[in-house]
Residue, then its C-alpha position, 0 to 999 in steps of 0.5 A: x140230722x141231715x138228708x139227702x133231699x137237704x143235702x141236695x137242695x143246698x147243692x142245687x141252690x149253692x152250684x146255681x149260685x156259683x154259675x150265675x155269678x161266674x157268668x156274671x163275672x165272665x160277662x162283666x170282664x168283657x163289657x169292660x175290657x170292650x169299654x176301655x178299647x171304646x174310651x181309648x178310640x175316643x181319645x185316639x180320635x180326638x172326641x169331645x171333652x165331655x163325651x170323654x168325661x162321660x165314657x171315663x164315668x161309665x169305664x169306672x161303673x163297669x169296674x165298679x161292677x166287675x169288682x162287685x161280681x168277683x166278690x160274689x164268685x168268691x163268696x158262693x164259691x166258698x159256701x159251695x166248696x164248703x158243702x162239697x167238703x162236708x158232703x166228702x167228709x166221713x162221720x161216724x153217723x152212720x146215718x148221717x154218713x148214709x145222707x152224705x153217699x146218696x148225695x154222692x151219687x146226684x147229678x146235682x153234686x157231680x153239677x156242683x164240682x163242676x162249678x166249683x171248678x169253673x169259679x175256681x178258674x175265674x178266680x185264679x185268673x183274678x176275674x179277667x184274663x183273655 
């Protein structure tokens, strides 16, 4: 049977999961992008071989770690959107139906939509895209 207090608490745990990695994301896409301007100007000017293999090495961990975070949008981003559909799905239950009304009504669901939609927007942009 579920209760607002649960109802609640999932919204809280599920939207700051959303945020964080939505920001993490956002964070990683320009580390990287700054990173591959900084390889490029190295190889403009001409910069030691190595010092090049080692600014190509560190390129490929910020994508690694890009990639990484997307997943993790993705992944939080379904979770979250699936409790958001339960929350907005009617059931007989009148009590449980009751739960899922007041839950309606908490700023940690209005908190949650908008989440949503922000980690929706990084993912229809594939991460990056400035």
């Amino acid at each position: 049977m579920e209760k607002t207090a649960d109802l609640k608490k999932q919204l809280n745990i599920k939207g700051n999961a959303v945020k964080r990695t939505g920001n993490e994301e956002l964070y990683y896409c320009k580390d990287t992008q700054k990173e591959q301007e900084k390889l490029k100007k190295m190889q403009d000017e001409g910069k030691e071989e190595g010092d090049i293999k080692r600014q190509t090495d560190y390129v490929g961990e910020c994508e690694g770690a890009k990639k990484q975070s997307y997943q993790s949008v993705e992944k939080f981003y379904g979770e979250l959107n699936e409790l958001l559909t339960k929350i907005d799905t009617h059931v007989d239950d009148e009590e449980q139906q009751k739960a899922r009304d007041e839950a309606k009504a908490l700023p940690e669901y209005t908190k949650a939509k908008e989440y949503l939609q922000s980690a929706k927007d990084v993912i229809d942009k594939d991460g990056c895209d400035f």
